[in-house]
PLY file of the C-alpha trace (Angstrom):
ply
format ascii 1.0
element vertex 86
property float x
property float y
property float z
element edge 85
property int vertex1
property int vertex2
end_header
-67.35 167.04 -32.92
-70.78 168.01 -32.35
-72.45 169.94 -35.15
-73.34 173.89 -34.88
-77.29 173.04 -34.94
-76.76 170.47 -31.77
-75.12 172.73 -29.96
-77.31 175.44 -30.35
-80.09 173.30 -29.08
-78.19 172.33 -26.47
-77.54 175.92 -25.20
-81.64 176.47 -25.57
-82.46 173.12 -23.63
-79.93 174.39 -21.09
-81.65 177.98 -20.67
-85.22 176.27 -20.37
-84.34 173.40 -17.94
-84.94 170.49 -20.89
-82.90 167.61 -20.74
-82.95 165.54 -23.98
-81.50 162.49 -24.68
-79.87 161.96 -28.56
-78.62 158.95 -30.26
-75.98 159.78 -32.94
-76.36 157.48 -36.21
-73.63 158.18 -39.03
-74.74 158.64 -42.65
-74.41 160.53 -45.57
-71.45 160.45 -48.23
-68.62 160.28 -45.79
-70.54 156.90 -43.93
-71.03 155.86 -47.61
-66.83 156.05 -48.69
-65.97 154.43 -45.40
-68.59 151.44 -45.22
-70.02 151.11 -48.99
-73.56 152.24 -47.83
-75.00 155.64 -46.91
-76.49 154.61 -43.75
-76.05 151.67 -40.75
-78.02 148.72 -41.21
-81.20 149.09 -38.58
-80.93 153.36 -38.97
-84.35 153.78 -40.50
-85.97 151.65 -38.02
-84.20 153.79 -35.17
-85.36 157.20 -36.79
-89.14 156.20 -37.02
-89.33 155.18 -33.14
-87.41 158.51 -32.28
-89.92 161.47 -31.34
-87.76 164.23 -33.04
-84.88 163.93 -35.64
-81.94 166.69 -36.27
-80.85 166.19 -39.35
-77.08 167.35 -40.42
-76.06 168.83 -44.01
-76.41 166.55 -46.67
-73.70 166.14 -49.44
-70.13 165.24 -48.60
-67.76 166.40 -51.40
-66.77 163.60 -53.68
-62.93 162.80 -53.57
-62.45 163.98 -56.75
-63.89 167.54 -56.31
-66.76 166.94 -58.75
-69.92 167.63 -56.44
-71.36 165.75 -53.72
-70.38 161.66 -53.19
-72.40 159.58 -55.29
-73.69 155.78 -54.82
-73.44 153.14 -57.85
-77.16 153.61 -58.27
-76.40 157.25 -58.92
-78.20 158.84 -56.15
-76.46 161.08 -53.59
-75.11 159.35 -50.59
-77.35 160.38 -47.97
-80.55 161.72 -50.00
-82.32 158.47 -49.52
-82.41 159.10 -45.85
-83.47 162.21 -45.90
-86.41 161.82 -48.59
-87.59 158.26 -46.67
-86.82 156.20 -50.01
-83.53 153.99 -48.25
0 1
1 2
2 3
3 4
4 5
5 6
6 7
7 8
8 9
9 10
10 11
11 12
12 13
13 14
14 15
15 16
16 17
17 18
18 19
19 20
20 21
21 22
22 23
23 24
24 25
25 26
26 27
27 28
28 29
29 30
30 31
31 32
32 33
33 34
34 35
35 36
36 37
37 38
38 39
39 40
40 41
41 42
42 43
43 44
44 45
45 46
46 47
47 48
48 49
49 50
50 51
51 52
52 53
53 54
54 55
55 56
56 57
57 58
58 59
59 60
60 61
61 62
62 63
63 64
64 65
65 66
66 67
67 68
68 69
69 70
70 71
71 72
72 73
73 74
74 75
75 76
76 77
77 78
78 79
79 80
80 81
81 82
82 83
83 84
84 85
């Protein structure tokens, strides 16, 4: 499922006769309860060769309906790649 901000691009890109090209890369708190990490190994590297990033919400809800998903270093799962600090 594409998220609302892609597809709004995509509906501007369309009007103006701009093709873009997007790589997807999985992250956040959801990537982090699934794989034990909040981001695919290689991800940052991708991000800094890309020309523009569109960045999806940040903060999954934490299974036990206590706020967002947290890491065992107590950071958010996801905030690191936002801020640059991963």
């Amino acid at each position: 499922m594409l998220g609302q901000g892609r597809l709004v691009l995509e509906q501007v890109c369309a009007g103006l006769g701009v093709e873009l090209g997007y790589t997807t890369i999985p992250c956040g708190g959801r990537y982090y309860l699934e794989h034990g990490r909040d981001w695919p190994e290689g991800s940052q590297q991708r991000c800094e060769k890309a020309d523009v990033l569109l960045l999806g919400a940040v903060g999954w809800p934490s299974p036990d309906g206590h706020g967002p998903v947290m890491m065992a270093d107590g950071r958010m799962a996801g905030w690191s790649a936002v801020i640059g600090t991963g």
